[in-house]
C-alpha positions, -999 to +999 in steps of 0.1 A: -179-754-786-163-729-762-162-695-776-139-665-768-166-636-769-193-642-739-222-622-730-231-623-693-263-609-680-257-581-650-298-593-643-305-552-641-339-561-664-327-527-687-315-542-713-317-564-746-305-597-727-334-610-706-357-635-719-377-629-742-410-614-736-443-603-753-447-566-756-479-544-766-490-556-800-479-590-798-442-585-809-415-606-792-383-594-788-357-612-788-321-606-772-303-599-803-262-593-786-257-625-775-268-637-813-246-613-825-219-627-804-219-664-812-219-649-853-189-628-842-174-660-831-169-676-866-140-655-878-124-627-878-141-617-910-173-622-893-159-603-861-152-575-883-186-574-896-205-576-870-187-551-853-198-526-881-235-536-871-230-532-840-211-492-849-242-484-874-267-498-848-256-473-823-255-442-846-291-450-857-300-455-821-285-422-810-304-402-837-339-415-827-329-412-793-321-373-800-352-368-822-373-380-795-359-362-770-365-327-793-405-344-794-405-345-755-434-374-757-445-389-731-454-420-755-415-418-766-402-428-730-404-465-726-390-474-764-362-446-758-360-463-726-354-499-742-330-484-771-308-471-744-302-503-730-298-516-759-271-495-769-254-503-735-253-542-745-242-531-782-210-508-765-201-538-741-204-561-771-180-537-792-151-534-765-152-574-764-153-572-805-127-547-808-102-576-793-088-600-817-102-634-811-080-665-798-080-693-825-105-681-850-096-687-885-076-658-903-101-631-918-108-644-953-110-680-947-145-691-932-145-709-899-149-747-898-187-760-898-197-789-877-198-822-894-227-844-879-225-880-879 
């Protein structure tokens, strides 16, 4: 299936779409945009919604970015560090949602599911 929305890596290694890896404590993150991409894919409905996310992620983002910056820790830098880029992949991925997508289904009416043989 060929999707209008893409999400190309610029291979810059700042932001939430390399490959997965394991940080401190065992957690693996995961690129979340392109995810959030293929959703916005569906419908416009779904466009619409994940564009929200996307709008909400980015305020939330911005105020623990400020708040850290007011704590001035030195433990602060790297996850600051990783929010920003993640808020750079969530603007690039709201300009692409903000378009209209080409052949989705009208908002309202959920997109077509695969049918497996």
């Amino acid at each position: 299936m060929n999707t209008p929305l893409s999400f190309q890596c610029s291979a810059c290694g700042k932001c939430c779409n390399s490959a997965p890896t394991m940080t401190s404590g065992g957690f693996l993150t995961l690129p979340l945009v392109p995810v959030l991409a293929v959703l916005a894919s569906r419908s416009d409905r779904c466009r619409e919604r994940r564009l929200q996310y996307v709008t909400r992620q980015r305020e939330l983002i911005e105020r623990k970015v400020a708040e850290a910056m007011v704590r001035k820790r030195e433990a602060d830098r790297p996850v600051t560090r990783e929010l920003r880029g993640y808020t750079a992949a969530c603007e690039r991925l709201a300009a692409a949602l903000s378009r209209p997508l080409a052949g989705a289904p009208p908002a309202g009416r959920p997109a077509r599911k695969p049918t497996w043989a």
